[in-house]
C-alpha positions in Angstrom: 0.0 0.0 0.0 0.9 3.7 -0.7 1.6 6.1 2.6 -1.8 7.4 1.8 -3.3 3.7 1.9 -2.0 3.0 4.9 -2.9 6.2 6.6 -6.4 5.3 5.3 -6.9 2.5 6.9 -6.0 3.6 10.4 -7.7 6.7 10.0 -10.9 4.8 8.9 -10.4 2.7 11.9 -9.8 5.5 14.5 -13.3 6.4 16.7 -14.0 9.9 15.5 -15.2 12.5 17.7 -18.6 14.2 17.1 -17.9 17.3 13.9 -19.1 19.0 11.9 -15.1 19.5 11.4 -15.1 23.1 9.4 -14.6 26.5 9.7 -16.8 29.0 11.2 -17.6 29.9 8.1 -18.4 26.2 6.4 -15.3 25.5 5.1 -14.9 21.7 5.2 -11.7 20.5 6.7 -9.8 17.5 5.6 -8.1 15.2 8.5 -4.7 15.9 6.9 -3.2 17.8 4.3 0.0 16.7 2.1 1.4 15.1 -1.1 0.3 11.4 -1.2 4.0 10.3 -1.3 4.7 12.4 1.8 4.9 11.5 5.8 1.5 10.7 7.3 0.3 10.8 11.0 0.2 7.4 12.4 2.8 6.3 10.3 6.1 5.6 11.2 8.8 8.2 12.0 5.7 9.5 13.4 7.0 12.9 13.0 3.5 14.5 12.1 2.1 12.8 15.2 1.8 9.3 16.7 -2.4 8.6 15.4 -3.0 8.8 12.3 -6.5 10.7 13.4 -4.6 12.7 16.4 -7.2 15.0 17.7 -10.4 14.1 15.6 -10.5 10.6 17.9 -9.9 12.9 21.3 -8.7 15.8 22.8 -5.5 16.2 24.6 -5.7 15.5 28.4 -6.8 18.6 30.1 -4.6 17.5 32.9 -3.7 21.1 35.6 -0.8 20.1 37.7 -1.8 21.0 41.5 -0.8 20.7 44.9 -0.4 23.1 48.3 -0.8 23.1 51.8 -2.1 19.9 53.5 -3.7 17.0 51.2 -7.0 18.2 52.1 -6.4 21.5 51.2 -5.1 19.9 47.4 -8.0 17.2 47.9 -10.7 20.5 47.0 -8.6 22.0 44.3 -8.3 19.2 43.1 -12.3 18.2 42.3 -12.6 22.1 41.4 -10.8 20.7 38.2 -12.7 17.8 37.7 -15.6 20.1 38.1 -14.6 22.8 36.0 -13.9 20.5 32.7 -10.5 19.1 33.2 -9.6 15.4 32.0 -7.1 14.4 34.6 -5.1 15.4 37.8 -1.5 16.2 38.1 0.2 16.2 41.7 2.5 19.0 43.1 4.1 17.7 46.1 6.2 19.8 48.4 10.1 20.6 48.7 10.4 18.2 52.0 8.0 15.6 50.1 10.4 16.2 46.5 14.1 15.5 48.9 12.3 12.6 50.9 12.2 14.4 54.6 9.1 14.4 56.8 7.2 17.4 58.3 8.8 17.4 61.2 12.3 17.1 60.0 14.6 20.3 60.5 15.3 20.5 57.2 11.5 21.0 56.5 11.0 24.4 58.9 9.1 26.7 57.0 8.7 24.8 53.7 5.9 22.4 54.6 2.5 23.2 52.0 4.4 26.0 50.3 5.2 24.8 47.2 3.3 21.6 46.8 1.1 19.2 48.7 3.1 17.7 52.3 2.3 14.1 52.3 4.0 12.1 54.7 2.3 8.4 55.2 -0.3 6.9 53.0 -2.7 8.5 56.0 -1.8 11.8 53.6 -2.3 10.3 50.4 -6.2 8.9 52.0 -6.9 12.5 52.4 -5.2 13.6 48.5 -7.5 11.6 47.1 -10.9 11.6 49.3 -14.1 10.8 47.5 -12.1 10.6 44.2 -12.1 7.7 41.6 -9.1 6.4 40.9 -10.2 3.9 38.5 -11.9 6.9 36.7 -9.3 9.4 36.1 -5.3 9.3 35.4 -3.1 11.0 37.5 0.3 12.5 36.9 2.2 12.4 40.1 6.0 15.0 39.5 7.9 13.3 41.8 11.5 11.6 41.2 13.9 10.8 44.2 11.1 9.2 45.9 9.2 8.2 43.2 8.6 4.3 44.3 7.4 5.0 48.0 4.6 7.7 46.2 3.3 4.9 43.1 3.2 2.7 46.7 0.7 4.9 48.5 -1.2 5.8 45.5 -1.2 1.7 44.9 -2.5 1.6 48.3 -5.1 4.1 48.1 -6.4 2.4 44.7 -6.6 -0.9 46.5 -8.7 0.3 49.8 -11.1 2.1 47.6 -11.4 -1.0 45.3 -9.1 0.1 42.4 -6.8 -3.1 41.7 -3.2 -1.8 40.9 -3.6 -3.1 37.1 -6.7 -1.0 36.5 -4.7 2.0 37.8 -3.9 4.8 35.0 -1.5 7.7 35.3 2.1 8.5 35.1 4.7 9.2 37.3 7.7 11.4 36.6 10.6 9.3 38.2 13.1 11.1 36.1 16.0 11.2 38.1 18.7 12.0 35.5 17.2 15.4 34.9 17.7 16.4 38.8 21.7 15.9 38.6 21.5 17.7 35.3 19.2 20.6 35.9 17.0 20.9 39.3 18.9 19.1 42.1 16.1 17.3 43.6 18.4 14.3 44.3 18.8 12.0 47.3 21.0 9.0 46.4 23.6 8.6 43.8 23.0 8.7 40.0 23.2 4.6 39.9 21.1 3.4 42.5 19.1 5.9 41.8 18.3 4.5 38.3 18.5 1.0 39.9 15.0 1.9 41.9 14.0 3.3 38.5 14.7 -0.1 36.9 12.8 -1.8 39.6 10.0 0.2 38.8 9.9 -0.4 35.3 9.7 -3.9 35.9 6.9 -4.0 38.4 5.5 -1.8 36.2 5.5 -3.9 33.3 4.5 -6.8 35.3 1.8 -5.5 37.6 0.4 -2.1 36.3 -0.5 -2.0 32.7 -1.9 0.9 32.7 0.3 3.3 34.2 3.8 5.0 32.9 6.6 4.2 35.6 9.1 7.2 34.1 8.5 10.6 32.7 11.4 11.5 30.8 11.1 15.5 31.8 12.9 18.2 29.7 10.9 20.6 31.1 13.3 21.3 34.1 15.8 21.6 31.9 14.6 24.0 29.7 12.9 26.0 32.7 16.7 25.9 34.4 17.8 28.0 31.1 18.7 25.9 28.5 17.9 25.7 24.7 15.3 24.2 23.0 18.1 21.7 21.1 19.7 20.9 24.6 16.3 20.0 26.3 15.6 17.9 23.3 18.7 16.2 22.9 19.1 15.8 27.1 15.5 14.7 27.4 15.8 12.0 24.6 19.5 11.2 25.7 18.1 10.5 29.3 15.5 8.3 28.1 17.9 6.4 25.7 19.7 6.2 29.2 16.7 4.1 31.0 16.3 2.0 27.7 20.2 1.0 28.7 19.5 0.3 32.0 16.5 -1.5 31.7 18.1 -3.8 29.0 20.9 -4.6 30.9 18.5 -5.5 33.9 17.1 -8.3 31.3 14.0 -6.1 30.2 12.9 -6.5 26.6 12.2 -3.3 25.5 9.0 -4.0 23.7 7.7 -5.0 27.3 8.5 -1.7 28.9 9.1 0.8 26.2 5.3 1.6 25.3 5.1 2.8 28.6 7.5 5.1 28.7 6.2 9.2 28.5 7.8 12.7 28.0 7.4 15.7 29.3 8.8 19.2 27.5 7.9 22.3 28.1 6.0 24.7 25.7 8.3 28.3 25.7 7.8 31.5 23.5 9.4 30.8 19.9 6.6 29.8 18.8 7.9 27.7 15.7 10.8 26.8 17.2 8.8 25.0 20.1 6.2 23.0 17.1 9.8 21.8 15.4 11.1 20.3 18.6 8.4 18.2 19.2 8.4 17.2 15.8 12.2 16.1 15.7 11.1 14.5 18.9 9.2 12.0 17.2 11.0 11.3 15.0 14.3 10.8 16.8 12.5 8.4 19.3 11.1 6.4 16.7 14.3 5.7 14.1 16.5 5.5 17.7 14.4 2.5 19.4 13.9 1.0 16.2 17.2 1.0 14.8 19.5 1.2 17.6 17.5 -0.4 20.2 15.5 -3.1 18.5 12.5 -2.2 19.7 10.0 -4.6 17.0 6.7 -2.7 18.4 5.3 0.0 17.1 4.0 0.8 20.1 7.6 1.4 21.5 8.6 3.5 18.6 5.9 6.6 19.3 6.9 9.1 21.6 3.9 9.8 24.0 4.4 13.5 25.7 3.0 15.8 28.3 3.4 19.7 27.7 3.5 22.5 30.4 3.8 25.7 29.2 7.1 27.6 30.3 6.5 28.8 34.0 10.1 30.8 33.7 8.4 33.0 30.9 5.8 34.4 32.8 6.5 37.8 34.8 5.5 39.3 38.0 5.1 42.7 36.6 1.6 43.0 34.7 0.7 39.7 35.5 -2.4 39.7 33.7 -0.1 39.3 30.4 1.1 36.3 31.3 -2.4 34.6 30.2 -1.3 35.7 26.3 2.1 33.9 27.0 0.2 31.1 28.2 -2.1 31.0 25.1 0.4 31.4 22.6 2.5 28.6 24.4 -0.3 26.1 24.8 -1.4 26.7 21.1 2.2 25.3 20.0 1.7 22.5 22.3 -1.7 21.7 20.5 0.3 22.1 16.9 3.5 20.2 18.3 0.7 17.0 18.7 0.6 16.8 22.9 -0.7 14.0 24.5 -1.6 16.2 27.5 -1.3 19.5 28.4 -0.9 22.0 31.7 -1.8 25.7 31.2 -0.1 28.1 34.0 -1.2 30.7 35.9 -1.1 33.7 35.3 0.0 34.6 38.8 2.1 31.8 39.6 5.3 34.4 39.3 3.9 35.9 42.1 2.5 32.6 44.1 0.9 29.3 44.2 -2.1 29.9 41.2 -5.5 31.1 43.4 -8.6 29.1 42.0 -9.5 31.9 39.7 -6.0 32.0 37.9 -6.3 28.3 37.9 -9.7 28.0 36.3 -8.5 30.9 33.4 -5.7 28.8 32.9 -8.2 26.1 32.1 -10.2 27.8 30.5 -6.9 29.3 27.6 -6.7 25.3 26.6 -10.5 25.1 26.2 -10.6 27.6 24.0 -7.8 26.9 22.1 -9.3 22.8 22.1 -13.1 24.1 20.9 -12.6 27.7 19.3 -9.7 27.6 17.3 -9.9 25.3 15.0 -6.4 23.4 15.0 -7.4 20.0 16.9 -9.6 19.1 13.6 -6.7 18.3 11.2 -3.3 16.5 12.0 -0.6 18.4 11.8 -1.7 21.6 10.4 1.3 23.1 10.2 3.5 19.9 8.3 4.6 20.9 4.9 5.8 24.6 6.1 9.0 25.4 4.6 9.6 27.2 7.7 8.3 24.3 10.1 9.8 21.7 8.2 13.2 23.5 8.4 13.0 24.0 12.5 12.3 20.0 12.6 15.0 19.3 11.1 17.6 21.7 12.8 16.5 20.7 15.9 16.9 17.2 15.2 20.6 18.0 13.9 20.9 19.7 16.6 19.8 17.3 19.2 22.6 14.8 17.0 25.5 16.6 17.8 24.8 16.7 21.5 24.3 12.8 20.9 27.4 12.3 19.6 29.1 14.0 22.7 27.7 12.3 25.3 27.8 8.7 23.9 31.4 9.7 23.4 32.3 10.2 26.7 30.5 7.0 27.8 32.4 5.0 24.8 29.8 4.6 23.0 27.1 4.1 25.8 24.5 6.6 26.5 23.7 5.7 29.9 27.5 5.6 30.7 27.7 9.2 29.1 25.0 10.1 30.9 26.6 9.2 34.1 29.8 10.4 33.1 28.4 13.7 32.3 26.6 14.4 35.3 30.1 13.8 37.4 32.2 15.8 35.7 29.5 19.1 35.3 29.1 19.1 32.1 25.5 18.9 31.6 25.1 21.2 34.2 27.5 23.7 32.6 26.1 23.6 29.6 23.0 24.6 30.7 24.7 27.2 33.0 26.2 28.6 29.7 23.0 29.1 27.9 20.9 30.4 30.4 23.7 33.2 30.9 23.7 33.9 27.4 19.9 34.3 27.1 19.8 36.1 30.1 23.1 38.5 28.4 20.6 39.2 25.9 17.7 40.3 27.7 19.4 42.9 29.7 21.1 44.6 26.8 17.6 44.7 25.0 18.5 41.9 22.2 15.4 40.0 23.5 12.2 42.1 24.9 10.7 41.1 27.7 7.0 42.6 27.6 6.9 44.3 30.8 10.0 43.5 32.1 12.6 45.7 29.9 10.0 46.7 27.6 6.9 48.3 27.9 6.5 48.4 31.6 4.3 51.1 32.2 1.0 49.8 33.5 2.1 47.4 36.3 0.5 49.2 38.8 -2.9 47.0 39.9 -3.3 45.1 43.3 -2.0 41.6 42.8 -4.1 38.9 45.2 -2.0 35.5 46.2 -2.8 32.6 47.8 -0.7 32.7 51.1 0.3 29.6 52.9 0.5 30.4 56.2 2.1 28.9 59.4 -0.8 27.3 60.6 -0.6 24.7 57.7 2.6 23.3 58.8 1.3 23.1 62.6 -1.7 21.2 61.6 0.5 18.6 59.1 3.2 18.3 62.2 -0.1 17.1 64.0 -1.6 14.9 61.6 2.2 13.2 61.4 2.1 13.0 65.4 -1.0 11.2 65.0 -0.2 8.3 62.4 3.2 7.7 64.4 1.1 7.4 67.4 -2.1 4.9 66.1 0.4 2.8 63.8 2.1 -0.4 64.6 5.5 0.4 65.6 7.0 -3.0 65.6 5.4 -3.5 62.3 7.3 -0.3 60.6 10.5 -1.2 62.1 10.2 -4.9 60.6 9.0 -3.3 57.1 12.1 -0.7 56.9 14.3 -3.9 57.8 13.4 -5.4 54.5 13.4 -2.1 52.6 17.0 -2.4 53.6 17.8 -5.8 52.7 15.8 -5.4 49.1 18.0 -2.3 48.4 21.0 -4.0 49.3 20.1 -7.1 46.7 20.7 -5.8 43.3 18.8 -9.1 42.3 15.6 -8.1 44.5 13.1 -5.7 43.3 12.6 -3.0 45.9 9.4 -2.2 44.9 7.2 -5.4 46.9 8.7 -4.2 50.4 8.2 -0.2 49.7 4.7 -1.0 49.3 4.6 -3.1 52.3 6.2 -0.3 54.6 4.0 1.9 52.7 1.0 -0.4 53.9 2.0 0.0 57.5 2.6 3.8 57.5 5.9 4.1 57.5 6.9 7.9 56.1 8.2 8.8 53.3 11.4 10.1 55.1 12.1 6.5 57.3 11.5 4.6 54.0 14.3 7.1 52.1 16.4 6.6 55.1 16.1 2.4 55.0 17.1 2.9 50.8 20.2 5.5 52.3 21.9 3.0 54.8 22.7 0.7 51.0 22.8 3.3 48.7 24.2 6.6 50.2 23.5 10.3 49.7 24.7 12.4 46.6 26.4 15.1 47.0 27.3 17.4 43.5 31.3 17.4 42.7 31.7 21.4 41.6 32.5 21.6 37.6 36.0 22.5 37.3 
């Protein structure tokens, strides 16, 4: 059959949702548009999207990432969402919760709630997810260092309210190459670390069908100040890097890879933004097919989440920042996202109130019902200049390839690792971020608002506070599960946490989720993993 033939068929055989698909004015609108002999949705590089339908079967996941104060707190903002239109739920967890500490740790003063949801026992994660179907809805949790002792309380949750684990459907980010490189969220070293990560996988693949055990996240990256070639060729290069490691823990890829999901952010060149998750595509697919041997063509198609670029937005004239958002979200919907998170507009200023939130909502409505682009595939394939941006960015993204397999003789994951100890991922993002930064205060780059245009910032700005009364009633709620739980029982289940971690043959995962199941925290069960694995500390770059 002809690309066209083939495309046929698997359009003909996609569920279509309800049309008329035209313009506002009657125009009809084809599915696609392009040469017969050309690329196709659906079709293998995938380039111009991974169904050969892509948004005439269904939307993008309307999916708001969310998460402050206590987990009741998060528990109502949460169904606001649900309430308000959006597909699915994506978890903010606090910066004690991200570095594996309790509430009551030192470490924690003055941080519990602020910038996420505390949860410290599966008492925590009851309250998260209250009166909420799990077996309904798919939830994104962005956790990494910790990753396995969250999917075990969200496991557990699932279970008591009748959810078996292999009807469970979500993702979690678990990407824990990305913290060495860009936002330092690390606990243990970079090999056990991607150990737990391989456990994961596995149980994954075994147990939980349904659900994505890693997140490969560029979006840190890019948000720490890199390019959009370096988050493309670091995100991918990271995920080539948990292929490695899974393979050499006896995985077949074809068992795992399908399950594997991105995450890029969604920044202000606008065509730029639509070529990189283009070249995406197709980079994932020729690398797992012909490097990798994935046979699947499940395992060739890059599935991605999208956030648009919180570093972009301003504090001065925050209102503005919901045109930023629009614009961004809009490439993410051309790019071909899976899902999609729309900021706030105030979140330069503070955690998003529930009016910022539902406007953000809202911008990806409109752009999904008003605008017109989620009726054809790929509306922008065949543009000289979007064409052009793919493939730079892809050439790009080669180059940086080539470097790091070359420092890890001809491994990526031993690149990867070798890159992160000497500083050279980190200085390479270091690099650009200066450089962009160069050019915005000498004017080069305008900044609406910010070195540009700044007259009108003069309104009263509202904020959600978190105040000190939320960490005084989480230290209470801790008090309370370490007083009703078994003690006996937790110090028996953080013994075999131990001896797991220190069995490279042993999957970790079966006695996380049995601590988990006898409310052990999240900071005992880090500190079981740290007596075998250690605690990273960053060499400086030299």
């Amino acid at each position: 059959m002809s690309a066209r033939e083939t495309w046929e068929a698997l359009y003909n055989a996609s569920p279509l949702r309800e049309g008329p698909f035209e313009t506002m004015s009657g125009v009809p609108i084809e599915p696609v548009y392009g040469p017969d002999d050309g690329e196709f949705p659906g079709i293998h590089p995938y380039t111009r999207g991974i169904h050969a339908s892509m948004y005439r079967s269904r939307l993008w996941t309307m999916r708001m990432f969310a998460g402050f104060g206590t987990a009741e707190d998060t528990n109502v903002r949460f169904k606001q969402i649900l309430n308000n239109g959006g597909t699915g739920l994506s978890t903010a967890f606090d910066l004690p919760t991200l570095m594996g500490r309790d509430s009551d740790d030192p470490f924690s003063l003055g941080e519990v709630g602020k910038a996420g949801v505390a949860v410290d026992s599966l008492a925590d994660m009851e309250d998260l997810f209250a009166d909420i179907d799990l077996g309904g809805v798919s939830t994104s949790m962005t956790i990494n260092s910790p990753a396995s002792i969250l999917l075990a309380m969200y496991i557990a949750v699932g279970e008591q309210g009748g959810t078996p684990r292999k009807a469970l459907a979500g993702t979690i980010q678990n990407d824990i190459l990305k913290e060495y490189q860009a936002q330092k969220e690390y606990i243990f070293p970079p090999r056990p670390s991607v150990r737990l990560i391989s456990d994961m996988m596995q149980y994954c693949a075994a147990e939980m069908p349904k659900w994505n055990p890693v997140s490969i996240s560029g979006y840190h990256i890019r948000e720490a100040g890199s390019t959009a070639a370096e988050e493309l060729a670091f995100t991918l290069g990271n995920g080539f890097a948990y292929v490695e490691a899974a393979l050499a823990a006896g995985l077949d890829i074809d068992d795992f890879a399908p399950r594997l999901s991105f995450f890029f952010n969604s920044h202000l060149d606008f065509f730029e933004e639509i070529g990189k998750l283009r070249a995406a595509r197709r980079i994932w697919a020729r690398w797992t097919k012909d490097r990798y041997g994935a046979k699947s063509e499940r395992s060739h198609m890059l599935r991605f989440h999208t956030q648009t670029a919180g570093v972009s937005l301003s504090a001065q004239q925050p209102e503005i920042n919901i045109a930023r958002v629009a614009i961004q979200a809009l490439a993410g919907a051309l790019g071909g996202t899976q899902s999609l998170h729309t900021d706030s507009y105030d979140e330069a200023l503070a955690l998003p109130t529930e009016r910022a939130a539902r406007i953000a909502l809202r911008t990806q409505q409109i752009v999904a019902h008003e605008t017109g682009v989620a009726d054809v595939a790929d509306p922008l394939g065949g543009s000289h200049f979007v064409e052009a941006m793919t493939d730079e960015m892809e050439r790009q993204a080669e180059e940086i390839f080539e470097k790091v397999m070359e420092m890890g003789g001809g491994s990526m994951l031993e690149g990867t690792y070798q890159g992160i100890e000497d500083g050279w991922f980190q200085g390479r993002i270091a690099d650009s971020a200066y450089a962009f930064e160069r050019k915005l205060n000498n004017g080069q780059r305008i900044m609406v608002g910010v070195n540009a245009f700044t007259d009108g910032d003069d309104g009263e700005k509202n904020i959600l506070y978190i105040g000190p009364e939320v960490e005084e009633r989480q230290l209470k709620r801790l008090q309370n599960v370490k007083h009703d739980r078994n003690s006996d029982a937790v110090t028996a289940c953080l013994a075999e946490v131990t001896k797991a971690a220190g069995d490279p043959n042993i999957n970790t995962m079966p006695a996380i989720l049995e601590a988990v199941r006898a409310y052990a925290t999240v900071g005992e069960i880090v500190g079981a993993l740290e007596v075998e694995f250690g605690r990273w500390e960053e060499q400086a770059a030299i």
